[in-house]
C-alpha positions in Angstrom: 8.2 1.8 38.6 8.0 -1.6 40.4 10.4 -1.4 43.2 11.9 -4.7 42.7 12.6 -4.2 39.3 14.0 -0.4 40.2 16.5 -2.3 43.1 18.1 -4.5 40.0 18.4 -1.5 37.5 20.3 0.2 40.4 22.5 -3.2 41.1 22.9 -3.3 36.9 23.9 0.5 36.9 26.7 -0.4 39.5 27.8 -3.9 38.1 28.0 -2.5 34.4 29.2 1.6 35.5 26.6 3.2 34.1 23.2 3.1 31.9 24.5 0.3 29.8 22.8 -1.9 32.8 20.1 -0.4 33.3 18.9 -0.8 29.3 19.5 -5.0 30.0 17.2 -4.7 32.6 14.5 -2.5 30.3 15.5 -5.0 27.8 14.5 -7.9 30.3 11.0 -6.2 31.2 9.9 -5.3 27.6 10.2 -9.2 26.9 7.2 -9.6 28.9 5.0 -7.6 26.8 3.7 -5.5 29.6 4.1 -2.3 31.3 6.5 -3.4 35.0 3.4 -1.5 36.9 0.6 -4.1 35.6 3.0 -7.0 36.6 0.8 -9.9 38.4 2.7 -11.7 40.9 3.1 -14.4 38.1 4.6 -12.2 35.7 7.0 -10.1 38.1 8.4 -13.3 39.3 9.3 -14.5 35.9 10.8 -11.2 34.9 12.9 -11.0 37.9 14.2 -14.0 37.6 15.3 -13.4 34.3 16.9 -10.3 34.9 18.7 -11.7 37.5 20.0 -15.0 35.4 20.5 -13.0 32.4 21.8 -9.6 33.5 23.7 -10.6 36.7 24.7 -14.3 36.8 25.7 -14.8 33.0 27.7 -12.2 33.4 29.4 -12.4 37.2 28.4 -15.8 38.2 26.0 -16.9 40.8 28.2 -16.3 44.1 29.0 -12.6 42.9 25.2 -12.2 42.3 24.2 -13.5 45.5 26.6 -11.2 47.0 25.9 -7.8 44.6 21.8 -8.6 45.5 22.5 -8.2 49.1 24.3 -4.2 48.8 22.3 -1.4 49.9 21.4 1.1 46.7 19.3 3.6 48.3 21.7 6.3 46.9 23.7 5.3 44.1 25.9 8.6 42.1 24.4 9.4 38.5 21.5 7.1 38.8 18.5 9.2 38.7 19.1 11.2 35.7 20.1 7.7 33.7 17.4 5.7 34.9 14.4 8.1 34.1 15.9 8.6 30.5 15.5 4.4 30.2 12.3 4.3 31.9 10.9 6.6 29.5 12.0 5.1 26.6 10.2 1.7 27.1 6.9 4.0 27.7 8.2 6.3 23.8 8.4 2.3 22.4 5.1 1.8 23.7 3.4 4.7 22.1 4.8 4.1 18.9 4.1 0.6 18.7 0.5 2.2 19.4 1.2 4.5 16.9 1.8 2.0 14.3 -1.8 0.3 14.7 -3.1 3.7 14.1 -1.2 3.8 10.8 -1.8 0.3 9.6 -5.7 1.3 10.7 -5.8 4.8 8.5 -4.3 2.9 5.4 -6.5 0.6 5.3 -9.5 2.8 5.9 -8.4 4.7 2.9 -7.7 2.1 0.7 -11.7 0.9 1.3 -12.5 4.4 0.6 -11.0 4.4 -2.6 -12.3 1.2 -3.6 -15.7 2.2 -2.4 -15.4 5.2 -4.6 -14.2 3.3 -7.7 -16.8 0.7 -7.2 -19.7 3.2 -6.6 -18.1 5.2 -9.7 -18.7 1.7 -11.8 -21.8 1.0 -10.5 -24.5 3.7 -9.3 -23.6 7.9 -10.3 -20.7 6.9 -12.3 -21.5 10.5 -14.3 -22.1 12.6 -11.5 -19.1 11.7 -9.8 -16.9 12.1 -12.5 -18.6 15.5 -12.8 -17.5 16.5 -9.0 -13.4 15.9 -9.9 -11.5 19.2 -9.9 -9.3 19.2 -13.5 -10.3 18.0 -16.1 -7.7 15.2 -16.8 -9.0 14.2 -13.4 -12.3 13.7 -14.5 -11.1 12.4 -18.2 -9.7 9.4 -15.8 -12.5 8.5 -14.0 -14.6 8.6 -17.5 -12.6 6.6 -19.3 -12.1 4.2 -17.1 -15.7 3.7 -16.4 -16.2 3.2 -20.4 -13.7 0.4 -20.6 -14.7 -1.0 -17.2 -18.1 -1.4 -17.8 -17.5 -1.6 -22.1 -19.8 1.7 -22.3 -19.0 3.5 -25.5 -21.4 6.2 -25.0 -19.0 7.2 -21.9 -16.1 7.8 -24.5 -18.6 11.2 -25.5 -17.8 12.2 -22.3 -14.2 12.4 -22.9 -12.9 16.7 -23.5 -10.8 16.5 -26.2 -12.0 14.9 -29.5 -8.7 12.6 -29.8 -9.7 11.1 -26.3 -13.0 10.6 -27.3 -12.3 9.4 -31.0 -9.0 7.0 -29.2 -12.1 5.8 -26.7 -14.2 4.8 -29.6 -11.3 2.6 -31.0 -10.8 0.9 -28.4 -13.7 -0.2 -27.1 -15.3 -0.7 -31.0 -12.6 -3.2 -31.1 -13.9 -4.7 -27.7 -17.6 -4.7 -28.9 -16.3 -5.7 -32.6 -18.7 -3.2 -34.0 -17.5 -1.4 -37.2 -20.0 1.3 -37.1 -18.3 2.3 -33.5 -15.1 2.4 -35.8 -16.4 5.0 -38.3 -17.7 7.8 -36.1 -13.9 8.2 -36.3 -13.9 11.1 -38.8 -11.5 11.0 -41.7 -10.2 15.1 -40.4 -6.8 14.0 -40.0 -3.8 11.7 -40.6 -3.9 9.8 -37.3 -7.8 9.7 -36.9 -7.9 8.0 -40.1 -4.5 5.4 -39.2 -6.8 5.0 -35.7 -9.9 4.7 -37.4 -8.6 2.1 -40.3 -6.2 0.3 -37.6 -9.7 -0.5 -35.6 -11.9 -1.5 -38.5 -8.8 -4.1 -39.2 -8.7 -5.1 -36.0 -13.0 -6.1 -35.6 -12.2 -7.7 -39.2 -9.7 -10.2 -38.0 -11.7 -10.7 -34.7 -14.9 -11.7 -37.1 -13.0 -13.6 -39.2 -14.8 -11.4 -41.8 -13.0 -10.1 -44.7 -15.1 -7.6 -46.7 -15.0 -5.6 -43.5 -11.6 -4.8 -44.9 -13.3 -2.5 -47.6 -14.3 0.2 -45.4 -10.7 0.4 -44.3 -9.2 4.4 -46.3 -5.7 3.3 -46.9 -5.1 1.1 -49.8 -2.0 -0.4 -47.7 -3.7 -1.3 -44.8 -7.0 -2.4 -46.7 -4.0 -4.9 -48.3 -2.5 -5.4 -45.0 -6.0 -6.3 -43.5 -6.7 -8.9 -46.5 -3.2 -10.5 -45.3 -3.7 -10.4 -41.9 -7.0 -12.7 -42.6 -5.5 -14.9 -45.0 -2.4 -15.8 -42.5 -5.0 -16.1 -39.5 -2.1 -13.9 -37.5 -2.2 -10.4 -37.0 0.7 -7.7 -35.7 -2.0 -5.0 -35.4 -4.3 -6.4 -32.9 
């Protein structure tokens, strides 16, 4: 503690009866930025004064001030125990403000970690790292969203479950506008066949090219697809 600063915290403890003082005066010397030990001449000056117009002479005037600066505090009742609470907590603010760089620091180095990941995911052992996730949905993620990423239908074979895959081969047939993408859809089931017919429709209208529409199963949608082309406007794609 700076023993100048320490004679004004006593003279606050006095003036306002008790540690309400003495956290006006911390107040004062966190302003400064800088621990009250590391003060230059400069610095201590410029706190002092401070504490002394804001703590003492806004609140008893100048005369009073003059006169409470001039008592002898060696030994004032209740101090110590107050004053070493308030002194510490400037030093607890200063370690969390520390604290907080440290935070701000680690989140940031994590999210360049991810992005490094996902980037080096897209662009050099996309496969193998995929392969290294723990669960499979985990590594279903990172699969597909290399296939649509880089527009990579052979990643949708990949995919575990043949809905995935087959849902994977939709999309991204639609993206590449290649029917024959569209039918390795097999025709096993209701909604492989609605996914399948729905993405042959789709490349249709993007082609402008209507006797796509003949390879689509369903006689409705192979309708719908007709009309879709004739009214330039579609509600499927």
């Amino acid at each position: 503690m700076n023993p100048k600063i320490e004679g004004l915290r006593k003279r606050a403890f006095m003036l306002y009866a008790g540690p309400d003082g003495v956290k006006l005066v911390n107040r004062e010397v966190r302003k400064a930025g800088i621990k009250e030990e590391e003060l230059n001449d400069a610095q201590l000056k410029a706190v002092l004064n401070n504490i002394i117009k804001n703590v003492f002479i806004d609140y008893i005037g100048l005369d009073k001030t003059k006169e409470l600066l001039t008592k002898d505090v060696t030994h004032i009742s209740g101090y110590h125990m107050n004053v070493e609470e308030e002194y510490h907590k400037i030093h607890i603010f200063e370690r969390i403000k520390f604290t907080r760089w440290i935070f701000v620091f680690l989140v940031a180095f994590i999210v360049l970690v991810i992005a490094w990941e996902a980037y080096y995911a897209q662009s050099f052992n996309s496969v193998q790292l995929c392969e290294k996730k723990k669960d499979i949905q985990a590594m279903d993620d990172c699969y597909l969203a290399i296939a649509m990423s880089k527009v990579n239908i052979t990643m949708c074979e990949n995919l575990s479950t043949d809905l995935k895959r087959f849902h994977c081969y939709s999309t991204l047939a639609v993206k590449l506008n290649d029917v024959s993408s569209c039918q390795k859809i097999p025709l096993t089931d209701v909604d492989l066949i609605d996914d399948r017919d729905r993405c042959i429709t789709c490349v249709a209208y993007n082609l402008h090219n209507m006797s796509l529409c003949d390879k689509v199963i369903s006689q409705v949608k192979q309708d719908a697809c007709v009309t879709q082309l004739d009214r330039k406007m579609s509600l499927t794609c």
